[in-house]
Structures are given as structure tokens and as C-alpha cells.
N, C-alpha and C positions, 0 to 999 in steps of 0.2 A: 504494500500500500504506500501511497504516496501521500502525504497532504502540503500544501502552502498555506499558510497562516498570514494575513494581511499585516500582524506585525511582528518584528522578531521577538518582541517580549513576549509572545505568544506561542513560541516554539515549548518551554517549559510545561508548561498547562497541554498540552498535545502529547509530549511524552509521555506526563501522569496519565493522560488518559489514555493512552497504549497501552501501557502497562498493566494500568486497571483491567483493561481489556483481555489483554494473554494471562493474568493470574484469575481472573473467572473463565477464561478458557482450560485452564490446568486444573481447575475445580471438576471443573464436566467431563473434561480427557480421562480423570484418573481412574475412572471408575469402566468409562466408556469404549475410549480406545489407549489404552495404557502403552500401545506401541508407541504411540505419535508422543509420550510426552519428553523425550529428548527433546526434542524441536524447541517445543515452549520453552525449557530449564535452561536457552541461549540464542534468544531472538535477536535478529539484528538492526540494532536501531544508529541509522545517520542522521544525522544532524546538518543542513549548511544552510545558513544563515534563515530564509524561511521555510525550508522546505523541512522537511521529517518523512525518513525513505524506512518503511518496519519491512521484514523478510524473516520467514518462520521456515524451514528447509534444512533438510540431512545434511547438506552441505554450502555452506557460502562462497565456497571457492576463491577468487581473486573476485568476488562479486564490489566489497570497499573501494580496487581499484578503478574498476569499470565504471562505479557509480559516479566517482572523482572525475574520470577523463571525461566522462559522459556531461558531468557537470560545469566543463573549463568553459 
């Protein structure tokens, strides 16, 4: 998921609510699909100035650098 927030003081309040978001998702997973809860225990969240880029996946690979170049 991607979001932009109209102000960058408003990137912080976006992460909480990520957050808040994938720990009631590990609530439901645990019981549900117990496979998938690595994922949640190391989601990956960027940050650049207004944007907030969240990614939940087995692997993230070089995904930070790509997200970077992608964003010059």
C-alpha cells in the first residue's frame, strides 16, 4: 500500500495507523492462518517525506532499493 498525506506532519499518524492495522491483523492471522504470521512479525514500512510505502511478503528482497530509485 501506498498512501500520501497532504502534510508531512502527517506521515507519523499514518504509521500509527499501519501499525494499528497489521497488529489487528496478527490478532485474526493467529488463530486463522498461522502460516502467514511471519509476514506480519516484519512488515515493511518506508517512509519519504509524504509518502508511507507498507509491504507484508516472504521476502522484500532489494524491494528499499527499488522503492528509492523509483522515488529519485
Amino acid at each position: 500500500a501506498v498512501f500520501e498525506v497532504k502534510n508531512e506532519s502527517d506521515v507519523k499518524t499514518v504509521e500509527q495507523q499501519v501499525q494499528t492495522h497489521i497488529e489487528s491483523r496478527k490478532q485474526s492471522f493467529q488463530s486463522y492462518i498461522p502460516e502467514e504470521m511471519p509476514k506480519l512479525e516484519n512488515p515493511f514500512i518506508y517512509t519519504n517525506g509524504k509518502l508511507v510505502v507498507v509491504c507484508v511478503a516472504d521476502d522484500y528482497g532489494d524491494l528499499e532499493k527499488r522503492i528509492k530509485d523509483y522515488l529519485k
